[in-house]
N, C-alpha and C positions, 0 to 999 in steps of 0.2 A: 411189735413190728417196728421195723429198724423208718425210720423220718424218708430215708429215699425212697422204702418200698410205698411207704404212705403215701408221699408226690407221685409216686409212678399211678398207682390205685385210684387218686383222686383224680389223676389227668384221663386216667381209661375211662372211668365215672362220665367225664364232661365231655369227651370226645369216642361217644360208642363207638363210629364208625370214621377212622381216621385213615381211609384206604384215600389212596389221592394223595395225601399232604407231600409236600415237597421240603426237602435241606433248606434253608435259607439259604444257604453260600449254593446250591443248584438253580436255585430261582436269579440269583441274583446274574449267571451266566444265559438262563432263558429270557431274559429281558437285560441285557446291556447297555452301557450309557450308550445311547445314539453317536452316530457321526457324522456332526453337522458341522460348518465354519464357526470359526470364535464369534461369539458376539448374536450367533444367530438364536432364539429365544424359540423355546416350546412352550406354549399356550393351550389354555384349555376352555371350555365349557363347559357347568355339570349339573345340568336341571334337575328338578327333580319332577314326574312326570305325574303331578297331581293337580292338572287340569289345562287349559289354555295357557301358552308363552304368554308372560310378559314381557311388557316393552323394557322395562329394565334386565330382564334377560339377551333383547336382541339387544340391544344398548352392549351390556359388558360383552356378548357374543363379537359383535364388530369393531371393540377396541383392541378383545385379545386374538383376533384373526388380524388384525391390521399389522400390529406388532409382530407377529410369527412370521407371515409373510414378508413382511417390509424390511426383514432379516433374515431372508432365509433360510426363515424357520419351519415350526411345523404346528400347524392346529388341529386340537381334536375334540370330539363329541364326547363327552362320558354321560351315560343316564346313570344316576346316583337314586334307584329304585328300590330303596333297603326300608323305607317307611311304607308297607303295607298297608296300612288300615288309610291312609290319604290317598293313596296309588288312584288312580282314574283311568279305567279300559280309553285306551286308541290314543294317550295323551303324548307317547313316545313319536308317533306319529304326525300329532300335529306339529312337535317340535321340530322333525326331524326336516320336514312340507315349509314349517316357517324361515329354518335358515335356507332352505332351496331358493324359496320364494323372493327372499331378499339378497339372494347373491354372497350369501356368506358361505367360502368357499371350506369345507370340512378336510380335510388331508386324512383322518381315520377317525375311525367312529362308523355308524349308521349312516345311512342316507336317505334320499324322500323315497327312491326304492326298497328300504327295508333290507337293504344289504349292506354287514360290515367290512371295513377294510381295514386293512393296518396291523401291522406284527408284534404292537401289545398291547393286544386286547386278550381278553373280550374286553368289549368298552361300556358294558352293561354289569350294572353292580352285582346284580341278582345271579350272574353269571360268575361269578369272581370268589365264591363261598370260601372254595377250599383256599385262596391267597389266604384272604385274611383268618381261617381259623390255624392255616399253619403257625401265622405271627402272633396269635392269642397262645396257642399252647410255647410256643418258645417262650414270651414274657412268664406264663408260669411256670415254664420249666425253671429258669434263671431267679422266679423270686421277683419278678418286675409287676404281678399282677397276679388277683386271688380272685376266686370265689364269694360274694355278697348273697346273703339270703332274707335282708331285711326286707319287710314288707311295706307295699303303698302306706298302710296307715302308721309303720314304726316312721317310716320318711316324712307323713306330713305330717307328726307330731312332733318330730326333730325339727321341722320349715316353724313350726308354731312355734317352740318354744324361743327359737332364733328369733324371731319377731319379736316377740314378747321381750326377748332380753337386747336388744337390736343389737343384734350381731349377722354378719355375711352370712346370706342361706349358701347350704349346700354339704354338703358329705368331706369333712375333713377337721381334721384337730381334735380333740375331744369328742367331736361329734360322730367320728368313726368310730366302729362300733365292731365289726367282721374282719379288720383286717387281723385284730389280736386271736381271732380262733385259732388253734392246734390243729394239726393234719388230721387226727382224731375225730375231732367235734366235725372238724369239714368231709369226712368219708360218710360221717354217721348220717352227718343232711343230707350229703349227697343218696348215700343207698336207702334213705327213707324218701325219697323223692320231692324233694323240698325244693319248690321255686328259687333259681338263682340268678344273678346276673358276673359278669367280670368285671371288675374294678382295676382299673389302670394303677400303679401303688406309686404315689407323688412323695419323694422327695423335698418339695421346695418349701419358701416359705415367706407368705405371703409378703412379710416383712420386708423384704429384701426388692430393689429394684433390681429393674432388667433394663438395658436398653436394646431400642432396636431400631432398625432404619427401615423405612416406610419408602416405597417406591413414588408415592405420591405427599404421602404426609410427611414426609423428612424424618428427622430423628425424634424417637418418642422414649416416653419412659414410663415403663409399668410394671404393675406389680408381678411377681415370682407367681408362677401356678400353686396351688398347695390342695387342690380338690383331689380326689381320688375319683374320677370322672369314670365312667359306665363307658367299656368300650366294645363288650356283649350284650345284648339284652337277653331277654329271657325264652325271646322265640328263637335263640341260636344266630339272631342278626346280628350285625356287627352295628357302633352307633356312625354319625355321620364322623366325629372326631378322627375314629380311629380310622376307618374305610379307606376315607379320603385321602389321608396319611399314606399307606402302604400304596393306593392307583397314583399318588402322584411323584411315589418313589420310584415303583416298576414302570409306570411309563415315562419317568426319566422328565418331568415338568422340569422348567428352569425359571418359571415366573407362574405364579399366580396370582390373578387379577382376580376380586372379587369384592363383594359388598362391605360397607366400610360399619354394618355389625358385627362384623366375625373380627374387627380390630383388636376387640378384649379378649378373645379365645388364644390371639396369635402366641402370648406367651405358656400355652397347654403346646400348644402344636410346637411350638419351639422341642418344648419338651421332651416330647413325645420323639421328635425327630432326634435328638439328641442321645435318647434311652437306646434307640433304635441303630442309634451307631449311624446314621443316615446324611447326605449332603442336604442342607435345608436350601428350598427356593428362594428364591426373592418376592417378596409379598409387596402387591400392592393394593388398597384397598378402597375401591372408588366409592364416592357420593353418590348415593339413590337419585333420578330425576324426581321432584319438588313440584307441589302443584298450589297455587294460593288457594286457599281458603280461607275467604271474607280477609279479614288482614295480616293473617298468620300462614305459613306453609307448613305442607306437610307432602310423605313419601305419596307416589300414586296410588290409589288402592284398587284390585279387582274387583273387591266386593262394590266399592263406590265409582269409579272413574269407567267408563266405559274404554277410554281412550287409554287406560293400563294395558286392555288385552288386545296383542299384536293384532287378531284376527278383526278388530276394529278400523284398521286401516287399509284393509283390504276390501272390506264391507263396505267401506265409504269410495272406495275405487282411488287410494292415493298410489299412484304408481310408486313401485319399492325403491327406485331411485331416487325417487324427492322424498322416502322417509329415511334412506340410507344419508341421505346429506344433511339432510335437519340434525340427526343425532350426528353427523361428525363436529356440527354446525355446532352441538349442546355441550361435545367431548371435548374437543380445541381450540381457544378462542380466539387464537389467528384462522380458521377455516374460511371464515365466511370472506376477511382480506383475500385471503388467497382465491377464493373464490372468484370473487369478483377482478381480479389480474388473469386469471385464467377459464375462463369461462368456456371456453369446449374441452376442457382436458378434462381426462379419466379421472375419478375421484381415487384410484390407484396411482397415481402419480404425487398427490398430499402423504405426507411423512407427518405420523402424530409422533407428537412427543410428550413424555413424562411431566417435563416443564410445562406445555400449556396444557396439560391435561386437569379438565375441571377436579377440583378439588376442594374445595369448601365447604359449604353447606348442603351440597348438589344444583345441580341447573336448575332451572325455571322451565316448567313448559308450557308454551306457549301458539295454542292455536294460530294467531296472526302472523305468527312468522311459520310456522310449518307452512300454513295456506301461500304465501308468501314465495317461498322458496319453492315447494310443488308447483304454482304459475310458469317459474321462471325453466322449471325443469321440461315441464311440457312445452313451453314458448320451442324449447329447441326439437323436438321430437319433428318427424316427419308426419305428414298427412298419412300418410302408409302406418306409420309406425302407434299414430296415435287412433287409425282405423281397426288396428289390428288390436291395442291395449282394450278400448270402448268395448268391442263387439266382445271380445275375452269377457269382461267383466259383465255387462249386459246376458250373457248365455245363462250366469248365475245370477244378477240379481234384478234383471227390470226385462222381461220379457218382452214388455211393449218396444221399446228402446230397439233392442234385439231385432225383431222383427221389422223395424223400421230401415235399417243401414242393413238390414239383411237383403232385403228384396229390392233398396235400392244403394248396391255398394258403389257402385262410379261416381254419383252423384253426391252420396255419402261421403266420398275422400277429396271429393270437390269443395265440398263446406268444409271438413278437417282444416281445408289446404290454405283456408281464407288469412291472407295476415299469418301464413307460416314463414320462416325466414329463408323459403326457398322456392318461394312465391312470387322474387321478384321484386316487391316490397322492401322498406326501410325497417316497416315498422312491425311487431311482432304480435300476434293476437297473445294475450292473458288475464280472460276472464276466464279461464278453466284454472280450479286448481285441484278440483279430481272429479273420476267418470260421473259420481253421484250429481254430476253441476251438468252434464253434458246435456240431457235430455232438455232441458228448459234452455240451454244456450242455442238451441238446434231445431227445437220443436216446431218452430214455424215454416220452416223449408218445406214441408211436411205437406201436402193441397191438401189431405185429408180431416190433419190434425190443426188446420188453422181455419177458423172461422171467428175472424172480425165483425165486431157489430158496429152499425154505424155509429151511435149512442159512445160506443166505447173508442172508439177512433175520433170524433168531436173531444170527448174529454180528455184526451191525451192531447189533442192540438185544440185546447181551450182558448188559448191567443189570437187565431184567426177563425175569422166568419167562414158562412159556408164557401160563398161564391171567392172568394180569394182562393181556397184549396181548389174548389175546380174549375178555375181559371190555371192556376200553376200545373196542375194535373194535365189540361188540356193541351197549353204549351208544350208541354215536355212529351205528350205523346204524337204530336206533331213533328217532331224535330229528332225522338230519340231512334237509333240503330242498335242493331247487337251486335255489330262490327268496331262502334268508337272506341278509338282508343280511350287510357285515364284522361290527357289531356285533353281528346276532342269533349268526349265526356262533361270535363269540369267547365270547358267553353261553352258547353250547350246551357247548363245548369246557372253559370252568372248570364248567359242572354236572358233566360226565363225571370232571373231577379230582377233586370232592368227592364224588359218589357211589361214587369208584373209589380212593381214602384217597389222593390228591395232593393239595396244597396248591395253589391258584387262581394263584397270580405264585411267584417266586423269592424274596422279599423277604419273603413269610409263610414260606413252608419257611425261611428263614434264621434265620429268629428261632425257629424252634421242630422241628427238624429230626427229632427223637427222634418227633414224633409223624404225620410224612408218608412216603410209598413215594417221595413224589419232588415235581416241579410239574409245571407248563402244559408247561414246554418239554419233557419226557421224554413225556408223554400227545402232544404234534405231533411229536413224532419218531416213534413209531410209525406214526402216519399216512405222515410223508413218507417215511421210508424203507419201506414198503409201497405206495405209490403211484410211487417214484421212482428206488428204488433206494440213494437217498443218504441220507448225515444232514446237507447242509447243501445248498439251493434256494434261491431265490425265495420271496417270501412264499408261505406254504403257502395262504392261502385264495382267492388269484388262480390258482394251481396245480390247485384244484379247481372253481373257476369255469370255467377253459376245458378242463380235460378232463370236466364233464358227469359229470350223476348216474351213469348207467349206466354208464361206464367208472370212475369213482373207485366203486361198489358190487363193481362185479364183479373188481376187484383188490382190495378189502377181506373178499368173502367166502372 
């Protein structure tokens, strides 16, 4: 049998059923270079859907949607669902719900409705079969890639003996073994039904540098591929290597952002692109977020960190704005400058750049400043807005909460509104810095859910005796209205000090201490801890403004 009939025989062997496959040069006219302006970047995403997002998913999600857009460009979703045996039912789902959730806006792909869009896709790998076995049989039509039928144990006896002789694991040099078979030997495996996979056929050598230019890492230099890398497996899947390759050639990518492990693959994928006849993107390959451990860092982990899985911060009620600016906060290290120069503007209106885009060892994350930044984010939110976030979040996770601003919503957006910056006020409330904190910042408004004991109202104003608090008590229910203004208010409050031997500010008692029981702030500490339970609130006099005369009377008598 003449060597072409053989190839032809072998490839019918591997491809029974090759109804579908497409010309290369047909496909390459069914997906076209897009037509966007110079300069403008296609971007991508490509989870893979084996269990809860992580945060270093949303993380690269919202660099490479900033940049697409911020050029515009175009972003898309690809589920990269070619690893079966990891696969996790409803996971495409929750990815799809988590960029909903956080505002990262998809151009094609899926969406949180389970509906694709965009003219080249499918944007689902598992949906993409026939792409990538058309470009498996063209590599062996042309001799670019063969048939392998070694097994697990010939492979990890090959990984051992490499060990043993320390040399680079993996399938190449000597250590191949299938690519020297005959079309013969390879028909006979194949019609006697012998486990195989496809082998990509490398060229290079190891020997040899390459360079390359890194979007974030600059120029780098590294070794030549020389593996003969696996780019079928044996259940007829394609591996992530190769897949990846042809979705981000048909859909026309022009940057790919992605984890700065795959840095040492870059010169396969070079390769590959090369073999392929193909225009290569531009790679840029960011830093994992970094988390201390004791005095060493390391990547977040799912199995360890709880605060790795996106659906953590929704649990905790961090509205997705204060975690969409945290991470721009982690990405660019002029953000937070800019931030604070612009402090009502769109976080669409910041331009990341390549230049300050983290790049080293990865960011640090850090509770104190998330918490930090989510204050500052709610500070600006409306009574409305953060009425409406609460009770959102409450319906899923604190029923009690729920039910409370449920049945009393006016009153409800009254306390929101306390110390909001449209309130009237200077000064901003920010002891919230997500829902999970609301219920105990709130709880005392509550007539039901507050009951003060005396015992526990003495220990909180352990500084004065009895008859000092119900004399100042008595005072002030003497003289108070629900009508005072702040002003009249804060005049009523320094008479009560002077008629009750406290000195009117801190600043009199300072200079002359021997002759005061105290000041203003010990005389409104009584109040607010008898109204509230605590000794530090919200301004106390919007604290009695919306809980009303008869409820602020009848906790003072």
């Amino acid at each position: 049998m003449l060597e072409k009939e053989i190839k032809a025989k072998i490839i019918e062997k591997i491809f029974t059923d090759s109804k579908g496959f497409l010309n290369p040069v047909d496909l390459e006219k069914k997906y076209p270079p897009r037509e966007l302006k110079e300069g403008a970047m296609v971007t991508r995403v490509a989870p893979s859907p084996t269990g809860p997002m992580h945060i270093g998913t949303l993380y690269m999600s919202l660099i490479s949607e900033r940049f697409a857009h911020q050029t515009d460009g175009v972003f898309f979703l690809r589920i990269e669902d070619t690893d079966k045996k990891r696969e996790v039912a409803g996971a495409t789902e929750l990815i799809t719900k988590a960029l909903d959730f956080y505002g990262i806006n998809v151009d094609e792909g899926q969406n949180a409705q389970g509906v694709e869009k965009g003219e080249y896709g499918p944007y689902t790998q598992s949906k993409r079969m026939v792409l990538y076995q058309t470009y498996i049989k063209y590599l062996l039509e042309k001799d670019l890639a063969y048939p392998c039928f070694c097994t697990t144990e010939e492979l990890e006896a090959v990984n051992k003996e490499q060990e043993l002789q320390k040399f680079r694991p993996g399938y190449y040099g000597k250590w191949i073994k299938c690519r020297g078979l005959n079309g013969e030997e390879v028909l006979k495996m194949l019609e006697n039904s012998k486990s195989f996979v496809i082998r990509f056929k490398s060229h290079g050598n190891f020997e040899n540098k390459i360079k390359v230019v890194d979007l974030l890492k600059g120029e780098r230099e590294l070794s030549e591929n020389d593996q003969d890398i696996v780019i079928r497996k044996s259940d007829g899947l394609p591996t992530y290597h190769f897949a990846h390759l042809v979705d981000d050639h048909l859909m026309r990518t022009t940057c790919v952002l992605r984890g700065d492990e795959w840095l040492s693959s870059l010169p396969l994928h070079l390769q590959l692109f090369e073999t392929m006849g193909w225009q290569v993107p531009q790679y840029g390959h960011i830093s994992p977020i970094q988390k201390l451990d004791g005095t060493s860092k390391r990547k977040l982990s799912k199995r360890k960190d709880p605060e790795a899985n996106v659906n953590y911060y929704e649990e905790q009620g961090y509205p997705p704005e204060a975690v969409i600016e945290y991470l721009l906060n982690l990405a660019n290290s002029d953000f937070e400058d800019w931030r604070k120069a612009n402090q009502y503007k769109s976080i669409e209106e910041f331009k990341l750049t390549f230049k300050k885009l983290a790049h080293s060892n990865g960011p640090l994350f850090d509770f104190n400043k998330l918490n930090d930044i989510s204050k500052e984010v709610i500070a600006k939110f409306s009574a409305e807005k953060v009425y409406e976030y609460v009770f959102k979040w409450a319906e899923k996770y604190d029923q009690e909460l729920e039910g409370l601003i449920k049945n009393q919503a006016e009153y409800s957006k009254k306390i929101f509104n306390i110390e909001r910056s449209n309130s009237g006020g200077e000064k901003k409330r920010k002891d919230i810095a997500k829902w999970s904190d609301v219920k105990n910042e709130v709880i005392y408004f509550f007539d039901d859910k507050f009951n003060l004991k005396k015992d526990e109202a003495m220990s909180l104003l352990f500084e004065m005796n009895v008859e000092d608090i119900k004399a100042i008590v008595s005072s002030f229910l003497n003289n108070y209205k629900d009508t005072n203004s702040k002003d009249e208010w804060l005049a009523m409050m320094r008479k009560i000090c002077v008629d009750n031997g406290y000195a009117e500010t801190g600043k009199i008692f300072k200079s002359e201490p021997e002759k005061y029981k105290g000041h203003l702030a010990d005389v409104a500490k009584v109040f607010r801890v008898l109204l509230t339970g605590k000794t530090q609130t919200p301004d106390l006099y919007e604290i009695m403004q919306v809980m009303e005369g008869d409820r602020v009377r009848h906790r003072l008598i």
